[in-house]
C-alpha positions in Angstrom: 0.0 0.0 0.0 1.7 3.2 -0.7 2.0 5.8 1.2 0.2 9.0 1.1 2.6 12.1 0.6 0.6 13.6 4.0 1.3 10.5 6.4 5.0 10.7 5.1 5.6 14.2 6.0 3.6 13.6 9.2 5.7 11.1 10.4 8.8 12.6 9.9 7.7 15.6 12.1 6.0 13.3 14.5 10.0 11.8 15.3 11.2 15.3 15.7 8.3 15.9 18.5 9.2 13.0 20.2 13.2 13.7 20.1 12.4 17.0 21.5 9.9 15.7 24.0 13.2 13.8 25.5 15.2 16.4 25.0 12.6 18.1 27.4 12.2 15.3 29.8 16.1 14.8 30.0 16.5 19.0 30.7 14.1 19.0 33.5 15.4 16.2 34.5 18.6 17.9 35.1 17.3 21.0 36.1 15.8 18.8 38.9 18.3 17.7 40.6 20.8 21.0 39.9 17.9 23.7 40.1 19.8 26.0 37.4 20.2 25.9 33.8 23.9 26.7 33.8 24.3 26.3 30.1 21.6 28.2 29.0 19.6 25.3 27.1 16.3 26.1 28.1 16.6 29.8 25.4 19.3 28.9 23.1 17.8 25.1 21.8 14.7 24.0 23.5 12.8 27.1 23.0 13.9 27.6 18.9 13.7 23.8 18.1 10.3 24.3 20.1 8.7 27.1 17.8 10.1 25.5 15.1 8.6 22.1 15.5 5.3 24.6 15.8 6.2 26.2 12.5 6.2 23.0 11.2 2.7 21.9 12.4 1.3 24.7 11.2 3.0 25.1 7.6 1.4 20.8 7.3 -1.9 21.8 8.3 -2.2 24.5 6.1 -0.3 22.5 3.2 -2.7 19.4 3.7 -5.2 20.3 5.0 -7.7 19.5 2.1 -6.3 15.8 2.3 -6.1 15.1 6.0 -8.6 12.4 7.4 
Protein backbone atom coordinates (compact mmCIF):
# COMPACT_ATOMS: atom_id res chain seq x y z
CA UNK A 1 0.00 0.00 0.00
CA UNK A 2 1.65 3.16 -0.70
CA UNK A 3 2.05 5.78 1.24
CA UNK A 4 0.23 9.04 1.13
CA UNK A 5 2.61 12.12 0.62
CA UNK A 6 0.61 13.58 4.03
CA UNK A 7 1.26 10.47 6.40
CA UNK A 8 5.02 10.66 5.13
CA UNK A 9 5.59 14.23 6.04
CA UNK A 10 3.56 13.65 9.22
CA UNK A 11 5.74 11.05 10.37
CA UNK A 12 8.76 12.61 9.86
CA UNK A 13 7.67 15.63 12.13
CA UNK A 14 6.05 13.28 14.46
CA UNK A 15 9.98 11.80 15.25
CA UNK A 16 11.23 15.33 15.74
CA UNK A 17 8.34 15.90 18.53
CA UNK A 18 9.17 12.97 20.15
CA UNK A 19 13.19 13.65 20.14
CA UNK A 20 12.36 17.01 21.50
CA UNK A 21 9.85 15.68 24.02
CA UNK A 22 13.20 13.76 25.54
CA UNK A 23 15.18 16.36 24.98
CA UNK A 24 12.57 18.08 27.39
CA UNK A 25 12.20 15.32 29.78
CA UNK A 26 16.08 14.83 30.02
CA UNK A 27 16.51 18.97 30.69
CA UNK A 28 14.07 18.99 33.49
CA UNK A 29 15.39 16.24 34.50
CA UNK A 30 18.61 17.90 35.14
CA UNK A 31 17.34 21.05 36.07
CA UNK A 32 15.81 18.76 38.92
CA UNK A 33 18.33 17.67 40.58
CA UNK A 34 20.75 20.97 39.92
CA UNK A 35 17.95 23.72 40.14
CA UNK A 36 19.77 26.01 37.39
CA UNK A 37 20.23 25.89 33.78
CA UNK A 38 23.91 26.70 33.80
CA UNK A 39 24.29 26.29 30.11
CA UNK A 40 21.55 28.18 28.97
CA UNK A 41 19.63 25.26 27.06
CA UNK A 42 16.35 26.14 28.11
CA UNK A 43 16.57 29.79 25.39
CA UNK A 44 19.32 28.90 23.08
CA UNK A 45 17.78 25.13 21.78
CA UNK A 46 14.71 24.04 23.50
CA UNK A 47 12.82 27.08 22.98
CA UNK A 48 13.94 27.65 18.87
CA UNK A 49 13.73 23.81 18.06
CA UNK A 50 10.34 24.28 20.15
CA UNK A 51 8.72 27.11 17.78
CA UNK A 52 10.08 25.53 15.09
CA UNK A 53 8.61 22.08 15.48
CA UNK A 54 5.31 24.62 15.78
CA UNK A 55 6.18 26.21 12.51
CA UNK A 56 6.24 23.05 11.19
CA UNK A 57 2.75 21.87 12.44
CA UNK A 58 1.30 24.69 11.16
CA UNK A 59 3.05 25.09 7.60
CA UNK A 60 1.41 20.79 7.35
CA UNK A 61 -1.92 21.83 8.35
CA UNK A 62 -2.22 24.54 6.12
CA UNK A 63 -0.28 22.52 3.20
CA UNK A 64 -2.74 19.44 3.67
CA UNK A 65 -5.24 20.26 4.97
CA UNK A 66 -7.67 19.48 2.07
CA UNK A 67 -6.35 15.83 2.33
CA UNK A 68 -6.10 15.09 5.99
CA UNK A 69 -8.59 12.45 7.40
Amino acid sequence: MPTTPWRTEWIAISARIQGLVRAGEFFYGSIDKYAQDSYGVLPRILLPQSAEVYQLVRVYAEKFAAELP
